[in-house]
Structures are given as C-alpha cells and as structure tokens.
PyMOL commands that place a pseudoatom at each C-alpha (Angstrom):
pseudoatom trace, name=CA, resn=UNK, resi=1, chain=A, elem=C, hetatm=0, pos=[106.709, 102.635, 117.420]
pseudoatom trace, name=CA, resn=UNK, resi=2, chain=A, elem=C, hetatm=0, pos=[105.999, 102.460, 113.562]
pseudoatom trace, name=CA, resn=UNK, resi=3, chain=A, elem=C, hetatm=0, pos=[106.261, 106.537, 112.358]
pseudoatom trace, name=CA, resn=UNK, resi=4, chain=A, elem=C, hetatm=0, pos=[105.900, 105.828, 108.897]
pseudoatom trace, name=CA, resn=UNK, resi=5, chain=A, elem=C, hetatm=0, pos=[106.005, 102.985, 105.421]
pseudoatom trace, name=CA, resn=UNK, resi=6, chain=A, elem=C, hetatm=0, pos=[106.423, 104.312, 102.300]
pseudoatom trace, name=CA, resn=UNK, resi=7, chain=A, elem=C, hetatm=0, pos=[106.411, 102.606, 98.727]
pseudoatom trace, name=CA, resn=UNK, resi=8, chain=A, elem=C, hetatm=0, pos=[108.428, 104.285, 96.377]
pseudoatom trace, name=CA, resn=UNK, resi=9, chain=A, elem=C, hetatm=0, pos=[109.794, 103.463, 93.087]
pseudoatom trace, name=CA, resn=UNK, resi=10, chain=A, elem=C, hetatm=0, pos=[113.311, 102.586, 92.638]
pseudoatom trace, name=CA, resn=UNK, resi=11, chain=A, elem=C, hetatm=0, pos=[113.760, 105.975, 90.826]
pseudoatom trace, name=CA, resn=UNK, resi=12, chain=A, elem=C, hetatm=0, pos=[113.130, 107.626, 94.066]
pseudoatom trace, name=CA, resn=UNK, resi=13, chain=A, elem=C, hetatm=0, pos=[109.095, 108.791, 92.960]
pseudoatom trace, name=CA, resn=UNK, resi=14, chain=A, elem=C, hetatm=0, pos=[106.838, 108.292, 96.380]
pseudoatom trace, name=CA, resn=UNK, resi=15, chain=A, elem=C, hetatm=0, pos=[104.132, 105.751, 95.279]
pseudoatom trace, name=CA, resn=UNK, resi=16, chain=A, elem=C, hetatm=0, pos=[102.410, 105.996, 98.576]
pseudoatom trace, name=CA, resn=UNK, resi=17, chain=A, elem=C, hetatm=0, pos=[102.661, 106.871, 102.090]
pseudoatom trace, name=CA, resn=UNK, resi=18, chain=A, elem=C, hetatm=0, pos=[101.005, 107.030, 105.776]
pseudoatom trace, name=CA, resn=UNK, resi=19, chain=A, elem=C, hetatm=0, pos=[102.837, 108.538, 108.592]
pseudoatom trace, name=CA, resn=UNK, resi=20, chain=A, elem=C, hetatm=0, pos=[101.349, 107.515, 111.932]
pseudoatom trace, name=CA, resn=UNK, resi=21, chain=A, elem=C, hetatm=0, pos=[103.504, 110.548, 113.418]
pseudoatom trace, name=CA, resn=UNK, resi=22, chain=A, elem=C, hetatm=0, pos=[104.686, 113.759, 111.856]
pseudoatom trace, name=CA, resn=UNK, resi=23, chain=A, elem=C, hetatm=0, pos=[108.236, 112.803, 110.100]
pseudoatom trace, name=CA, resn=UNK, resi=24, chain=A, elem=C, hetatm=0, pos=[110.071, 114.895, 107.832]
pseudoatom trace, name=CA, resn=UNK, resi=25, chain=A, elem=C, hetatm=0, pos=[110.498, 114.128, 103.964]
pseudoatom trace, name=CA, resn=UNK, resi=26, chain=A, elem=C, hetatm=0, pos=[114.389, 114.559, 105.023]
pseudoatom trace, name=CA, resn=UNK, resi=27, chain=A, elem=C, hetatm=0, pos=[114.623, 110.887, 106.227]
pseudoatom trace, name=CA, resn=UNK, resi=28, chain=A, elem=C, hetatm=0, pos=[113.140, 109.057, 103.614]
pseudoatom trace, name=CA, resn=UNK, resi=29, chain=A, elem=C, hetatm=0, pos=[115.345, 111.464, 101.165]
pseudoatom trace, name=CA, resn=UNK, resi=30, chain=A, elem=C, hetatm=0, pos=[118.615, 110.606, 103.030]
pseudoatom trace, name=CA, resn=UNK, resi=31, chain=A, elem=C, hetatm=0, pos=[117.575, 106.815, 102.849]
pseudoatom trace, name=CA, resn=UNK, resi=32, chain=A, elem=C, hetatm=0, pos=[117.627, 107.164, 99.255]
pseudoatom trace, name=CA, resn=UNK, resi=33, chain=A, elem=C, hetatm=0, pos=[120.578, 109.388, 98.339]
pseudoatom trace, name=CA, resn=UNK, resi=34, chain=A, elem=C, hetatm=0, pos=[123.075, 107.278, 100.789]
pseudoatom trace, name=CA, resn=UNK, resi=35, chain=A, elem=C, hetatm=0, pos=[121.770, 103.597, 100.311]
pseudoatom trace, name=CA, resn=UNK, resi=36, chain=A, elem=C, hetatm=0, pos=[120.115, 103.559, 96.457]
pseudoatom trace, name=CA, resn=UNK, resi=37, chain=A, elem=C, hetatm=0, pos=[122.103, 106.914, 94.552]
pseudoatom trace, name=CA, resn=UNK, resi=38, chain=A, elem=C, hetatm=0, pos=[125.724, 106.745, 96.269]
pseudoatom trace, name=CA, resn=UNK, resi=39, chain=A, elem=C, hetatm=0, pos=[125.055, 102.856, 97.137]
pseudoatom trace, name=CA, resn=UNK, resi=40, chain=A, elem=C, hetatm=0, pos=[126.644, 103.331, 100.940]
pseudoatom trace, name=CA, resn=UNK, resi=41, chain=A, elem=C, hetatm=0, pos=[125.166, 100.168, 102.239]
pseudoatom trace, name=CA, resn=UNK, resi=42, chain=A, elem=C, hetatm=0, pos=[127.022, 98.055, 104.685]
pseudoatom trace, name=CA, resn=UNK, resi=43, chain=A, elem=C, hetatm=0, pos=[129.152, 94.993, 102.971]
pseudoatom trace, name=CA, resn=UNK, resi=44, chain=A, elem=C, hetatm=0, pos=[126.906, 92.051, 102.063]
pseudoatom trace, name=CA, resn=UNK, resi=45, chain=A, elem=C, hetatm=0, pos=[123.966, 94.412, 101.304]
pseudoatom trace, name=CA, resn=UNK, resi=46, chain=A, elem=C, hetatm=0, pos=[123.188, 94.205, 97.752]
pseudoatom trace, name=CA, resn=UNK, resi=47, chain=A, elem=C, hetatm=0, pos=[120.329, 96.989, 96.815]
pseudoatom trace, name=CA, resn=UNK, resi=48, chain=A, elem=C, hetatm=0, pos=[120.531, 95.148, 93.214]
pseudoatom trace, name=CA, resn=UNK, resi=49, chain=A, elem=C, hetatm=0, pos=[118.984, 91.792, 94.887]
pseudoatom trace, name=CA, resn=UNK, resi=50, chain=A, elem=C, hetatm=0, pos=[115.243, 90.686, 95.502]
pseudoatom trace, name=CA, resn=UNK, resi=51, chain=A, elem=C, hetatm=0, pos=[116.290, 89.825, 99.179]
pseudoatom trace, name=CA, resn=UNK, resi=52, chain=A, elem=C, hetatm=0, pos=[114.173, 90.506, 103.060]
pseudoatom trace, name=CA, resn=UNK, resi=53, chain=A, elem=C, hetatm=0, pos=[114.236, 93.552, 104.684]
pseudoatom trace, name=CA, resn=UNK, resi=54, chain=A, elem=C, hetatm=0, pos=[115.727, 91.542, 107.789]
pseudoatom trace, name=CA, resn=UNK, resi=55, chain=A, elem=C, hetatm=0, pos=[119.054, 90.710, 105.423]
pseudoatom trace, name=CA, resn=UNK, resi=56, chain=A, elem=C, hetatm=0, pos=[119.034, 94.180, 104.917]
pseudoatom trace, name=CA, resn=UNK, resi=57, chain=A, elem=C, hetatm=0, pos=[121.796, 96.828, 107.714]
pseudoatom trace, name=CA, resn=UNK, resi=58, chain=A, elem=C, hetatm=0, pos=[119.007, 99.146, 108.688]
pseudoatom trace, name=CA, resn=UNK, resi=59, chain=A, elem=C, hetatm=0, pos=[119.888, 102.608, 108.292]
pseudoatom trace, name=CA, resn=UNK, resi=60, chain=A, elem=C, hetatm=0, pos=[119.797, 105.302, 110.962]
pseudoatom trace, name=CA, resn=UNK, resi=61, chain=A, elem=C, hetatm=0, pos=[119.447, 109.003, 110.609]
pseudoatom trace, name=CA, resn=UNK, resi=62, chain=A, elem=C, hetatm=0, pos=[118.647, 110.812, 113.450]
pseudoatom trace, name=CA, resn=UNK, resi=63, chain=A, elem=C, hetatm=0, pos=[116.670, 109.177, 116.185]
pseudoatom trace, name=CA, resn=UNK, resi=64, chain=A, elem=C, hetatm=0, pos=[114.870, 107.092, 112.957]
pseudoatom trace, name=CA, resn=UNK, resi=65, chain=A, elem=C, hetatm=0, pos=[116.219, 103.686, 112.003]
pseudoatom trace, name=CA, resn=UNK, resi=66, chain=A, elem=C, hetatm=0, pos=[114.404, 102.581, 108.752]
pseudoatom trace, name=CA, resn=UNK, resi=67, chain=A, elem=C, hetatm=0, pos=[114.280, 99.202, 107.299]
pseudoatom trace, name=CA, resn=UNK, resi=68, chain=A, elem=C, hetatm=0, pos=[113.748, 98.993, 103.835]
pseudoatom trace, name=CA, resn=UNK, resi=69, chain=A, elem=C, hetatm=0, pos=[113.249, 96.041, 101.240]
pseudoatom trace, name=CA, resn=UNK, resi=70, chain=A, elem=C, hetatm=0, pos=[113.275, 95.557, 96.955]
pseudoatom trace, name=CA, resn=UNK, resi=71, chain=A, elem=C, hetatm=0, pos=[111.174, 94.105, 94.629]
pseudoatom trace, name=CA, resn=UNK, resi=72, chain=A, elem=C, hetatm=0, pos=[113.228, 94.364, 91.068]
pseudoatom trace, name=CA, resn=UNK, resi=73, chain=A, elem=C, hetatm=0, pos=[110.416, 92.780, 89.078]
pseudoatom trace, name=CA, resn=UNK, resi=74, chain=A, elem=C, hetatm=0, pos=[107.745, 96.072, 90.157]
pseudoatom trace, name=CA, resn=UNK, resi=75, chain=A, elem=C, hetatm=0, pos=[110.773, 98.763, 90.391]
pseudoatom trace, name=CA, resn=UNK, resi=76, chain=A, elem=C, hetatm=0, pos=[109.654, 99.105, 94.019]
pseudoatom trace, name=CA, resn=UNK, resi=77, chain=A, elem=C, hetatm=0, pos=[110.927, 100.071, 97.159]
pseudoatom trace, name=CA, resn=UNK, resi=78, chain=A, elem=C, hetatm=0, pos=[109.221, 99.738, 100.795]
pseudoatom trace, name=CA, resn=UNK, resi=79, chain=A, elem=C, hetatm=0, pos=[110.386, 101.731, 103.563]
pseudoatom trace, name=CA, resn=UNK, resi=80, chain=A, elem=C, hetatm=0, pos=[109.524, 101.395, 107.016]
pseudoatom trace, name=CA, resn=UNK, resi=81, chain=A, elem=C, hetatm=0, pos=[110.543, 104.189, 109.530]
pseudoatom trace, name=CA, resn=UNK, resi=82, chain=A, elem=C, hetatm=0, pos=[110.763, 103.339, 113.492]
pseudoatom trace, name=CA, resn=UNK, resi=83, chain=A, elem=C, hetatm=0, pos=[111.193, 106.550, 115.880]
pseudoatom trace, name=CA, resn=UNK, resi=84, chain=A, elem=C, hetatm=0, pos=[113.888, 104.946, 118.786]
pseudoatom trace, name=CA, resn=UNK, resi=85, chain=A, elem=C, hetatm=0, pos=[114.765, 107.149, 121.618]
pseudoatom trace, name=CA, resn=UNK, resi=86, chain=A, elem=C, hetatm=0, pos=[118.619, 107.883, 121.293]
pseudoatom trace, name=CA, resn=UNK, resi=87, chain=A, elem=C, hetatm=0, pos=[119.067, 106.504, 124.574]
pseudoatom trace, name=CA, resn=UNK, resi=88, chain=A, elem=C, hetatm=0, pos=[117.750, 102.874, 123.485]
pseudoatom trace, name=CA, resn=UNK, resi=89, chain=A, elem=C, hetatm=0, pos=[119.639, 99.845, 122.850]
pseudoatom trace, name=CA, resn=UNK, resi=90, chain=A, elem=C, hetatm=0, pos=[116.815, 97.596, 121.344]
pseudoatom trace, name=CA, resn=UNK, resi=91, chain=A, elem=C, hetatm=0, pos=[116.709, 97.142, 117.755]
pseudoatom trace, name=CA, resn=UNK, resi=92, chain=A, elem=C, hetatm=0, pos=[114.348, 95.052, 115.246]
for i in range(1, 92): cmd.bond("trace and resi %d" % i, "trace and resi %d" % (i + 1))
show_as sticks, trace
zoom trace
C-alpha cells in the first residue's frame, strides 16, 4: 500500500507531500542522509544520473521500502514510500 510521495529538492528542502497514512519525517530523512549526503547506494546506482526509479536498489528502513527517482535538469527528487509487513517477501 502507497503511505506516502514526496518531491523534494536535491538539497534535501520538501517541495511537496501527501501521506495516505501517518509516516514519520524519520524515513524520508534517512533516505536522504544514507543515499544523497553519504551516497550509500548499492553498486551501479548512480544518484548523479537522470535514470528510472525501477534502475534504482530501493531502500528499506524499517518496515518502509521507498523508491525514489532524479531529475538533474529541475534539482528534484521523488520519493515514494510503500509500508510492507516485515514478514513479506513481495517487492515492486
């Protein structure tokens, strides 16, 4: 189930949001210290590049597993944020 998309700008400044269940700032934060400040993506993965959210490793904090794309023209980041149970072995 979708919990949440977020734009932000690549300097970490929420553009816009809509949560469709309460989630806590924390996530989106960790997204962006660990994948766009300290750049712990998984080989292959370049944050630099204009490339889909499905070439993308997702990243998982918690029971959240967000999926997150780049536009380098606008400066923009989108986020998406899916709430999996921790017993689940389905992904997207």
């Amino acid at each position: 189930m979708l919990d949440s998309f977020e734009i932000l700008t690549t300097s970490g400044v929420v553009l816009w949001s809509k949560s469709y269940a309460p989630t806590s700032p924390s996530i989106i934060n960790s997204l962006i210290t660990n994948v766009f400040i300290e750049e712990r993506t998984l080989p292959g993965a370049g944050i630099a590049d204009d490339i889909s959210a499905s070439n993308n490793p997702p990243y998982k904090h918690d029971q959240h597993t967000l999926k997150w794309t780049t536009v380098k023209e606008l400066g923009l980041i989108f986020v998406v944020s899916i709430c999996l149970p921790l017993s689940s072995s389905s992904t997207f």
